[in-house]
C-alpha positions in Angstrom: -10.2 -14.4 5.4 -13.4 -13.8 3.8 -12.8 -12.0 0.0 -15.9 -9.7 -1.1 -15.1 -9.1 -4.7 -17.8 -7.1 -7.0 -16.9 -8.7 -10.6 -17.2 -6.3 -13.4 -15.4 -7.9 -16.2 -16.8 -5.3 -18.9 -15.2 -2.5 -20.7 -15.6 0.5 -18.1 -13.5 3.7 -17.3 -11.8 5.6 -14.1 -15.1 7.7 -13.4 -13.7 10.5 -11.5 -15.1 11.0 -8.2 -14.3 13.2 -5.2 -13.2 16.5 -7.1 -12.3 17.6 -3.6 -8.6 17.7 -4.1 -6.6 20.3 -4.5 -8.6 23.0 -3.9 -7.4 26.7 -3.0 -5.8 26.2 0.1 -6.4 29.2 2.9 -2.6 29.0 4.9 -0.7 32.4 5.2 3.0 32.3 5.0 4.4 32.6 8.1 6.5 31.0 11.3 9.2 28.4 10.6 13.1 29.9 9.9 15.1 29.3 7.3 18.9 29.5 6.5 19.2 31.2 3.3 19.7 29.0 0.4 23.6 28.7 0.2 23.4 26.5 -3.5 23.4 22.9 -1.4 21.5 21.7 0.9 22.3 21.3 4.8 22.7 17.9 6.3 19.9 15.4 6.9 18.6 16.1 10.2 16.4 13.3 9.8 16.7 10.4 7.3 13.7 9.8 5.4 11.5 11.9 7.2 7.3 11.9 7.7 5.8 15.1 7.3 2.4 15.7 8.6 -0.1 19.0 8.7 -1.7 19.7 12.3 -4.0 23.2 12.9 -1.3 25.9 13.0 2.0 24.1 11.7 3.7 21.2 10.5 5.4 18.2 11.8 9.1 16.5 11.1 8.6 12.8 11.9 11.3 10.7 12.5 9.9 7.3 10.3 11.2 4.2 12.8 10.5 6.0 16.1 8.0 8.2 15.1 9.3 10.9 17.4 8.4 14.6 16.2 11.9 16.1 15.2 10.6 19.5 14.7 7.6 21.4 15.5 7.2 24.2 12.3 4.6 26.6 13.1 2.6 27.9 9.7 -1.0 29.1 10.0 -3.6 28.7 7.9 -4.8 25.1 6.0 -1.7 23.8 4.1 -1.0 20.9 1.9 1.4 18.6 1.2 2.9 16.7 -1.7 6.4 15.5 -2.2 8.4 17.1 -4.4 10.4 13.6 -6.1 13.7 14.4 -4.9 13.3 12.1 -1.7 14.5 15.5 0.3 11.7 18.1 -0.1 7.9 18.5 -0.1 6.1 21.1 -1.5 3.8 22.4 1.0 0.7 24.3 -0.3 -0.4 27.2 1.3 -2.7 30.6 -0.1 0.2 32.1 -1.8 1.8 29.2 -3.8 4.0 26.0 -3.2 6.4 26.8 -0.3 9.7 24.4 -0.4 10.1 22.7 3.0 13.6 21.0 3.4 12.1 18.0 5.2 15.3 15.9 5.4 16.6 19.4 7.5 13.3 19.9 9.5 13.2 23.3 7.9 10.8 25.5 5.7 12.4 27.8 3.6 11.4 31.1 2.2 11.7 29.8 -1.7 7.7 29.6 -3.2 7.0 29.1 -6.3 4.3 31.9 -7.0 0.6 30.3 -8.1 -2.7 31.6 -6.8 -5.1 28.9 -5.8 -2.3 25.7 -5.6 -3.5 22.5 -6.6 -2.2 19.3 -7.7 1.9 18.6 -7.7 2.9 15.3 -10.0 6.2 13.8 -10.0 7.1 11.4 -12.9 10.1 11.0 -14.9 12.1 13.2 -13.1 10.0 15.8 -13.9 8.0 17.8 -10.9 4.7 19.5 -12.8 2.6 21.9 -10.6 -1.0 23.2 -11.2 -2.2 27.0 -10.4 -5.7 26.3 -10.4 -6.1 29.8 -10.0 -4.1 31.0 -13.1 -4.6 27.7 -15.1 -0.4 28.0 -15.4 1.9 24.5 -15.1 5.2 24.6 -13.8 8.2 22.2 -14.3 11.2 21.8 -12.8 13.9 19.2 -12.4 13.4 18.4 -8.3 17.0 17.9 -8.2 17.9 21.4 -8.7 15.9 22.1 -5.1 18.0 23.4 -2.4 20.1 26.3 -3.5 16.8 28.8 -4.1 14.3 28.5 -6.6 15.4 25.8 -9.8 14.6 27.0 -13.3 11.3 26.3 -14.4 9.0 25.6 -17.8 6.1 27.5 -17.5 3.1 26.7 -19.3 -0.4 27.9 -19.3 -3.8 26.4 -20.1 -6.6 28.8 -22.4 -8.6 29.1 -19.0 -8.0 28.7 -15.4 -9.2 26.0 -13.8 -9.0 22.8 -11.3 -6.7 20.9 -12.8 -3.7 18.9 -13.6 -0.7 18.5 -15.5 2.4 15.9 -16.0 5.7 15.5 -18.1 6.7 12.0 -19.7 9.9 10.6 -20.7 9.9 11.5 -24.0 9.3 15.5 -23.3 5.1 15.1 -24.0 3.0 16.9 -21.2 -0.6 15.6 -20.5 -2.8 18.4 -19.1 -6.5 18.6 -18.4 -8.7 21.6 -20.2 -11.8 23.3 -18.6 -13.3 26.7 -17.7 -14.7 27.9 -14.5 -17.7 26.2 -15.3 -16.7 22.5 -16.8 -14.0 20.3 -17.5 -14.2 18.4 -20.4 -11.2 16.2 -21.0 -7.6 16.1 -21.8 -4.8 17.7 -24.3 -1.4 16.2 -25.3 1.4 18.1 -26.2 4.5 17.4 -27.5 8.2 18.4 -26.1 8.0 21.4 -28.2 4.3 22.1 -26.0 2.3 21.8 -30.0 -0.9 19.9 -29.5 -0.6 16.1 -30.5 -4.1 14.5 -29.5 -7.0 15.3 -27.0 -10.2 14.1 -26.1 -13.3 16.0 -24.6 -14.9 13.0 -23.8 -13.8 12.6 -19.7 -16.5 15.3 -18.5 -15.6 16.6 -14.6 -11.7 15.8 -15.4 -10.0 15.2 -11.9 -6.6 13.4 -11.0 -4.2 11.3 -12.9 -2.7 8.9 -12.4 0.2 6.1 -14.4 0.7 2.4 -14.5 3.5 0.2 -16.0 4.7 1.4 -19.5 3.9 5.0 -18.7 0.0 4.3 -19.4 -1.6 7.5 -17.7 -5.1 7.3 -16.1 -7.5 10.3 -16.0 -10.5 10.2 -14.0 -14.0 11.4 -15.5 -17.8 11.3 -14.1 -18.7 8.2 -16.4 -14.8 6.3 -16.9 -11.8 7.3 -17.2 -9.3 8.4 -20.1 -6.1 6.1 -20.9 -3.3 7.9 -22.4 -0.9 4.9 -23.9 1.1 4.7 -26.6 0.7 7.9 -28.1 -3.3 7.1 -28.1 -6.5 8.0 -25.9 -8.9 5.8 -24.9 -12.3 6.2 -23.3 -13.1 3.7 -21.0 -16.5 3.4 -20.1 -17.5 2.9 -16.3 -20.3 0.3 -15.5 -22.9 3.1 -14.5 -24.3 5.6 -16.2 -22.5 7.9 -13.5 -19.4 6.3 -12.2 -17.5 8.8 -10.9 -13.6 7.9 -10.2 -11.5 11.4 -9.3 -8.8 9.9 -6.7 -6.1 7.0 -8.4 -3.3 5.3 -7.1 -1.1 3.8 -10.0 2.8 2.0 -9.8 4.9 2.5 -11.8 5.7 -1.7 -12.2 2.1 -2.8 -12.6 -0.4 -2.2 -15.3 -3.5 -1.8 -12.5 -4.2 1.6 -11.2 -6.7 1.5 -8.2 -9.1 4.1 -7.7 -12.1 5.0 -5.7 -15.6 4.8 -7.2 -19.1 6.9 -6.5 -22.7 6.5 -8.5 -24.5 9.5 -6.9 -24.3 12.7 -8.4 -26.7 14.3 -5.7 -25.5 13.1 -2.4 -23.9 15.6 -0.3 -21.2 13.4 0.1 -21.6 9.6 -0.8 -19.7 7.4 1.4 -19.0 4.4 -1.1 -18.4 0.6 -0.6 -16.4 -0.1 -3.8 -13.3 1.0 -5.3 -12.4 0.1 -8.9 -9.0 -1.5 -10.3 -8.2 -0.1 -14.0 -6.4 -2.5 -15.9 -4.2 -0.4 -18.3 -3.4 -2.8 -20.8 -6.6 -4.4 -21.7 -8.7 -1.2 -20.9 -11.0 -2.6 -18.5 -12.8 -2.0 -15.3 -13.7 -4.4 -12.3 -15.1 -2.9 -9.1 -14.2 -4.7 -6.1 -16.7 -4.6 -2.6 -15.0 -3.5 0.8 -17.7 -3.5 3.1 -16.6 -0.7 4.5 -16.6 2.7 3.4 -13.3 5.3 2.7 -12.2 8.8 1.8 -10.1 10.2 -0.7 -7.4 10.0 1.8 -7.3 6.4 1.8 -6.2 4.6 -0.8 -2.0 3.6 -1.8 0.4 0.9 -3.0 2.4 -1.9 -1.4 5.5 -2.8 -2.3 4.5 -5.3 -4.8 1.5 -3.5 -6.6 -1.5 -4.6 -4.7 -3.7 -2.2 -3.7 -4.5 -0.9 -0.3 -7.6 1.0 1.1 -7.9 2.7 4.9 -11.8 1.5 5.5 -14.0 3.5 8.4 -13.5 0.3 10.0 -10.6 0.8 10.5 -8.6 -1.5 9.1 -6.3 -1.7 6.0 -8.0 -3.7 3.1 -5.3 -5.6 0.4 -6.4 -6.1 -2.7 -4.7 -8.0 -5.7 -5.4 -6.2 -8.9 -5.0 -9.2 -11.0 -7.8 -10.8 -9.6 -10.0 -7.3 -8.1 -10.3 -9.7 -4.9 -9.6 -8.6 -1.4 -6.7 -11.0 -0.1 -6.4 -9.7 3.1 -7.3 -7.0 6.4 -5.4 -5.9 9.1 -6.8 -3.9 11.3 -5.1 -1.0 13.1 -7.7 1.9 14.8 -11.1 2.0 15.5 -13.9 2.6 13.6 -14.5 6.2 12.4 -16.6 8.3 9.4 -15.6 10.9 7.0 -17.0 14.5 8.0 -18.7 16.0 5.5 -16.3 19.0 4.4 -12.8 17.7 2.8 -10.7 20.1 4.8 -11.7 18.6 8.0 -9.3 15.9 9.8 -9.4 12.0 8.8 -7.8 8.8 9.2 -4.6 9.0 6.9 -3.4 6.4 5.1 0.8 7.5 3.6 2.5 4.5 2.6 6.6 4.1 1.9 8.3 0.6 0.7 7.3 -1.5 3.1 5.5 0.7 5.9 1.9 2.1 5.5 1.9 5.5 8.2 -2.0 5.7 9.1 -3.1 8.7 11.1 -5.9 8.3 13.8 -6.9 12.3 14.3 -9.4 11.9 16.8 -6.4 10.1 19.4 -4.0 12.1 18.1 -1.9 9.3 17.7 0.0 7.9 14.6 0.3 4.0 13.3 3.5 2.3 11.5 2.0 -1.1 9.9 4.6 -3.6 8.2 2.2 -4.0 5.1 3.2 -7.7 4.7 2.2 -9.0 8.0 -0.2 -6.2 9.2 2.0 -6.3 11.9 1.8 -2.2 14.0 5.6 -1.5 14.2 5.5 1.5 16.3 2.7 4.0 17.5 2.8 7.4 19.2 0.4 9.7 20.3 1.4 13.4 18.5 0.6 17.0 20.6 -2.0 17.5 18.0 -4.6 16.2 15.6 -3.0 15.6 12.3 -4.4 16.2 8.8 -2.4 15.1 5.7 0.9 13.6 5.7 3.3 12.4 3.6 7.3 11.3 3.1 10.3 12.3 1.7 
């Protein structure tokens, strides 16, 4: 196959593009039964389960047949993120995170309270949520889920704002600073939450992300901050704006991927490039797609490389070590990101060895074997999904 790669072997940064995550979601609490929580957790109605958001309610997806096990009715426009026990996800709605017992095909009525829910980070066996509407972290052990609400560290930034927070090994918690009005950079803190190190150099601070060795990525407007061994980093993108805001890291290579925009104007730019971070020597190459994405599109194979859902439909492979594309498969038809982030788009959720792409406008759903591009199974669903994810 052809490869397309943009080289940019030049000290550069994880600009921070598409601040459209995370933003107050508008669901209201209702529908979808629950048993009350009895201290353990009722048996696995379905192993490994997909979870995906349609207008109105949520679907349990069985992963091999891709046969909806239940039907969860919840108005409003909810999120989802898992919750890193490989049981729950945390499903966002106006009130707070809402723990859904995917594995059970239920919602239950445990919710973490937090105005304006944003991002939800797992790492280190530590689950971090941000209130963007209180500026307050929360951090449990996702373990204790399943018996009512665990106990939780609660933390809480000088002002709210859209932002993000996560817990490493050794107790330190990264979190991002800003107002209302900007959002300048980064604070460490140590296990006993006293300030260790920050930077105020990552202006329009959005998503994180971390690569081999616990090196965490933070996307800016013009690079990216690096957070590694006990040091920040700047990292400079290649343009003057260089905007990187969505990342996809793992967790056994030192290459984050991310997505990459240069205009600060457009209404919404529909980019060609994505950028691969190399954590360890603190550099940035872009790499040329020739097709465009959304925030929604990028993840991580199996063995690290990199892999983008293009409006061409197909899923791009790139190898980080070399910031070339390798390989394309293609799996729906061509299609273009609408202008406002809540509206539905091709999906791209990916697990092991399966990538789950979503095709909203056929209402139909995609498993792809991610090393031979292969389309293992494909079903069309009763409605249009949104966002989706696994447990």
């Amino acid at each position: 196959m052809t490869h397309h790669p943009n080289r940019f072997r030049r000290r550069a940064a994880l600009p921070a593009a598409l601040a459209a995550l995370g933003l107050a979601a508008t669901a209201c609490g209702g529908g979808g039964s629950a048993e009350e929580a009895s201290g353990e957790d009722a048996p696995a109605k379905v192993e490994d389960p997909v979870v995906a958001t349609y207008d109105g309610g949520i679907y349990i997806i069985d992963p091999e047949s891709l046969d909806v096990v239940e039907d969860i009715e919840l108005e409003g426009f909810n999120r989802l993120n898992p919750a890193g026990d490989g049981r729950h996800v945390l499903v966002s709605t106006s009130t707070g995170f809402r723990v859904l017992d995917a594995a059970g095909a239920e919602l239950t009525e445990d919710e973490f309270e937090a105005p304006e829910p944003g991002h939800v980070v797992h790492h280190a066996g530590k689950t971090a949520l941000f209130s963007d509407g209180a500026g307050e972290v929360t951090v449990f052990d996702p373990a204790d889920l399943g018996g009512g609400l665990p106990e939780a560290e609660k933390y809480t930034t000088e002002h709210p704002h859209h932002g993000v927070a996560l817990v490493l090994e050794n107790g330190e918690m990264v979190v991002t600073m800003g107002d209302e009005e900007e959002r300048p950079g980064i604070r460490v803190l140590d296990a006993e939450r006293k300030e260790t190190a920050r930077s105020e150099e990552c202006p329009g601070v959005h998503g994180e992300t971390t690569a081999e060795g616990e090196a965490v990525v933070i996307g800016c407007e013009d690079g990216a901050l690096l957070y590694s061994g006990g040091e920040i980093t700047k990292i400079d993108s290649p343009d003057d704006y260089g905007r990187i805001g969505n990342q996809a890291g793992h967790e056994e290579s030192r290459y984050v991927l991310g997505d990459y925009k240069t205009d600060p104007d457009a209404e919404l730019e529909r980019p060609e490039r994505v950028s691969v971070i190399d954590t360890g020597a603190g550099e940035l190459e872009l790499v040329d797609l020739e097709a465009s994405y959304s925030f929604r599109s990028l993840g991580r194979g199996p063995h690290g490389e990199g892999l983008v859902l293009g409006t061409d439909g197909a899923i791009h492979v790139i190898d980080p070590e070399s910031a070339e594309v390798t390989d394309s498969f293609p799996v729906i038809g061509e299609w273009k990101e609408p202008l406002e982030w809540q509206e539905a788009r091709p999906t791209l959720y990916v697990r092991d060895h399966t990538a789950y792409v979503t095709d909203p406008g056929e209402k139909r759903l995609y498993a792809v074997d991610i090393e031979s591009g292969e389309v293992k199974a494909e079903t069309e669903l009763p409605q249009a999904t949104n966002e989706i994810t696994g447990a």
